[in-house]
N, C-alpha and C positions, 0 to 999 in steps of 0.2 A: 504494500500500500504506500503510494506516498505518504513524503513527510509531512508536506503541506497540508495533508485531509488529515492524519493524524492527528496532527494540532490542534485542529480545529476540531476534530471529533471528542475530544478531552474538553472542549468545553462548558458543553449543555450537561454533564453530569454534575461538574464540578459547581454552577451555579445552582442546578439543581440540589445538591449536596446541604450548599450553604443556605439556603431557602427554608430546607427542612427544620434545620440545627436552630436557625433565628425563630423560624415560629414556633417552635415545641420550648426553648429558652424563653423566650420573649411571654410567652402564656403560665412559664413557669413563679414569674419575678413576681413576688406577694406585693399585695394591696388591689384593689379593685377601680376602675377607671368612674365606674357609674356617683359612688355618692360624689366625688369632686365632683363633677358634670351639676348634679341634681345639688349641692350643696348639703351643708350637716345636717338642717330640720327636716330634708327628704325621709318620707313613712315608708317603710320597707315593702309596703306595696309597689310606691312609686320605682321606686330600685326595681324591682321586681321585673316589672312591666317593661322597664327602659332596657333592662339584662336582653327580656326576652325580644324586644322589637331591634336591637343591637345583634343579636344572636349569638350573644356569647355562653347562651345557655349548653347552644351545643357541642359535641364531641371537637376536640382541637383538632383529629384527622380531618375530619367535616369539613371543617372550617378551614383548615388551611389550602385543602384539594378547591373548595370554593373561589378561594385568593389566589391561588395558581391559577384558576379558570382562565379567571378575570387580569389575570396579571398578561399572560401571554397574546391576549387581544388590546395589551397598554394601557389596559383601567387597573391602577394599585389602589380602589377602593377610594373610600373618603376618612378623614380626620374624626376620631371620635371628639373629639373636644370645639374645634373650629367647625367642621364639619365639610371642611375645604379639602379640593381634590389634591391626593397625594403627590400623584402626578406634578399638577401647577408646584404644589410647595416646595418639592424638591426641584425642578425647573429654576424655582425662582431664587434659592439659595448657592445653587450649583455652580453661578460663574464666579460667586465670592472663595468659592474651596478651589475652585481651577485656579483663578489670580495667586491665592498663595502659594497654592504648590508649585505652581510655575515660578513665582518669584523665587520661592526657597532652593526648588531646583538649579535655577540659573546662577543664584548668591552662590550654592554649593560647590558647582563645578568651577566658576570663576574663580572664585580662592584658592578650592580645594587643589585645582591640578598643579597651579604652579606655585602651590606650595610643597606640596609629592616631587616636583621636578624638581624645587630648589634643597629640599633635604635629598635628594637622592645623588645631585649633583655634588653639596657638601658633606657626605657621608663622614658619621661617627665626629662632625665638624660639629662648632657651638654653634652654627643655625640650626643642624640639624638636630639637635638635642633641645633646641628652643620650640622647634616646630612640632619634635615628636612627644614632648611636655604639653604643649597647649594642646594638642588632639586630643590624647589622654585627658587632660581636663575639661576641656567637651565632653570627652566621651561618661566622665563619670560624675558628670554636674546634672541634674534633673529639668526638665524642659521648666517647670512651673518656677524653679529655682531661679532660673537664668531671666525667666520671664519680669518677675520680681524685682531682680536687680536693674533691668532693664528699665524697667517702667519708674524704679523710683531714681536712677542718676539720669536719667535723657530726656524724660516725662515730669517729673516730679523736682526735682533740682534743678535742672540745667535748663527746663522749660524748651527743649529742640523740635521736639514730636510728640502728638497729644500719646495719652497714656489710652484710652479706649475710643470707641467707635467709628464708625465707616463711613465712607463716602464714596458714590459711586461712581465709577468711571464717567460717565456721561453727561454727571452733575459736575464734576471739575475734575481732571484726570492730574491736576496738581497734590491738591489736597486729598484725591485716591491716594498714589505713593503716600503721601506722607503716613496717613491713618495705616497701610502695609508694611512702614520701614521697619518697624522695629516685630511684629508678630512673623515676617519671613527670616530675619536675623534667628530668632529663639529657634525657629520650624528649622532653618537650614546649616544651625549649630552643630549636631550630629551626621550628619551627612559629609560635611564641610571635610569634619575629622575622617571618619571612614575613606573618602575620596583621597585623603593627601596621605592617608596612610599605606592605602592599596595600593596607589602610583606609585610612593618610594620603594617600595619592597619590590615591586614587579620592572621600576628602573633599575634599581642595583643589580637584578640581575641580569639584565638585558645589558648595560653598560658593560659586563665582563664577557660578551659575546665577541664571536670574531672580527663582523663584521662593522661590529664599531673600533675597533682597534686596526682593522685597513679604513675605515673611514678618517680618523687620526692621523693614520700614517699618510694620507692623503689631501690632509693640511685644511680639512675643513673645519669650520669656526664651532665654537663653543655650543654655541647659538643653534647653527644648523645638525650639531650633534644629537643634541637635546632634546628638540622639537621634532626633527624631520628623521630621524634615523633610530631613537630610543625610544622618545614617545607611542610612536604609533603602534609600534606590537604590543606595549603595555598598556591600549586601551581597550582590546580584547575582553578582559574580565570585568571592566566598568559598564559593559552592558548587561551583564547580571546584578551587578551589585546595584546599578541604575534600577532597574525594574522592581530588585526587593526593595530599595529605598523609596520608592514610592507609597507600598504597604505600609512602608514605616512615618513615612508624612500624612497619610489618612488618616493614620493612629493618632499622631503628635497632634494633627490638626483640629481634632476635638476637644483640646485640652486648648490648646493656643485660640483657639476662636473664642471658647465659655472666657476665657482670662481678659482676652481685650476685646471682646463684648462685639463680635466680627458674623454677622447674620448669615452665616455660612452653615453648610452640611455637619458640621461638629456641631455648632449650637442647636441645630436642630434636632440630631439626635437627644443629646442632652436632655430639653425639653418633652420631647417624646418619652422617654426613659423615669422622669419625674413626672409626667402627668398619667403614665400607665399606658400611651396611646399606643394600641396593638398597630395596627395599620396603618399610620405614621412613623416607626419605629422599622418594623418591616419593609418600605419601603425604600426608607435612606439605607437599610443595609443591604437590600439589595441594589440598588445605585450604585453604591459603592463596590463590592461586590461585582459588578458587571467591570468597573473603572480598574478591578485591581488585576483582573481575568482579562482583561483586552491589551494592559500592559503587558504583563508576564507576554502573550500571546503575541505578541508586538518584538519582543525580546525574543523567542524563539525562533521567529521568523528572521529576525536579523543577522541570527547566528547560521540560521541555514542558508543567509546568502552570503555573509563571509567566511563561513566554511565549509566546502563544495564534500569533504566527509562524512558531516553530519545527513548530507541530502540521500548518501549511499548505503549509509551504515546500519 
């Protein structure tokens, strides 16, 4: 079988998969969505009556086979709380989780590589010990920590960039950035590290190949060594680690959005999660879910067109 249908054959279980896991969890999480809805003095009739015309009296297999129905013809149901289509809500939060992830992504590699390239160039050097220190401390500072600190020297001190909310592209794409500067920094803090870590390690040893030792001998610059001759075999494993870091920014992203108050996919869930809303809650994780599957799916593909192996094997 090709490789191509492969791939792609792996999909629809795996989303499947995760559909299952979110609604049978999702149904499991204690508290009950109706008295919020109906408020405290609601008579356990009223409860009653709202369960049954909600239909959450029935079996959760029931119910979920019903949401698959419906999901695969593009209707994710409505909102128990707002009462609004899931669809639209997530729609309408989705370009503020793209903006950051793409900003965090773009911050990550920006930094991340030629920082990889300059510890790899000054090995076991004090940049390079400076460098592989601050990764490390990335790597083992907490996103909510760094958020903190952020918010209260740049935001709260220094007065640079407001400390929370958003503004939208369309409304002023100035004051967009600025309300992004500091929530893509925290999101693309860990990645940054990962990226300049995996470049060093994967230069150093490309650097002691032959063919950079006749490139040497052949009097080419520092510059074109580095870049054009060692770089680029060592970007090979940055298209995995790219794809998993994605998963890792969806994550982060939930947490960096509730922090500086960013009406994106993280706050949404969030809010879903605290008001108990089945159908709302199921439907961002499957959004997401689809977003982390078409990555990966994206990454596999890429590597079966830079490596003509993988197509055969």
């Amino acid at each position: 079988m090709n490789a191509w249908v492969r791939h792609l054959l792996r999909l629809p279980p795996v989303l499947l998969g995760t559909t299952v896991l979110t609604f049978v969890l999702v149904n499991l999480l204690p508290g009950d969505p109706v008295p919020a809805m109906l408020g405290e003095q609601a008579a356990p009739a009223q409860i009653a009556a709202l369960r049954e015309q909600l239909g959450l009296e029935r079996p959760v297999l029931l119910r979920y086979f019903d949401w698959l129905g419906s999901a695969l013809t593009g209707d994710l149901a409505r909102s128990l709380m707002t009462r609004e289509s899931v669809a639209e809500a997530v729609l309408q939060r989705l370009p503020v989780s793209l903006e950051l992830m793409l900003l965090a992504q773009a911050t990550a590699l920006l930094v991340g590589l030629p920082l990889g390239v300059l510890a790899a160039w000054r090995r076991d050097g004090a940049l390079d010990r400076l460098i592989s220190a601050g990764a490390y401390g990335l790597l083992s500072t907490p996103v909510f920590i760094l958020a903190m600190v952020l918010i209260y020297v740049v935001a709260v001190r220094l007065g640079w960039l407001p400390a929370t909310g958003y503004t939208a592209i369309g409304t002023d794409l100035g004051a967009n950035l600025r309300s992004m500067v500091l929530p893509a920094l925290v999101l693309a803090a860990a990645p940054t590290a990962i990226y300049a870590r995996l470049v060093r390690s994967d230069m150093i040893a490309t650097l002691q190949e032959d063919f950079i030792l006749l490139a040497k001998a052949q009097g080419h610059s520092v510059a074109h060594i580095l870049l054009r001759q060692a770089l680029r075999p060592s970007l090979l494993p940055m298209i995995t680690v790219f794809g998993i870091n994605t998963g890792v920014l969806m994550g982060g992203a939930v947490i960096i959005e509730h922090l500086f108050a960013l009406p994106g996919m993280g706050s949404l869930m969030v809010e879903a999660i605290l008001s108990r809303d089945y159908p709302l809650l199921q439907g961002v994780v499957l959004c997401i879910a689809v977003a982390f599957c078409l990555v990966n799916l994206l990454v596999d593909m890429a590597y079966l067109l830079l490596d003509p192996r993988m197509r055969h094997g």
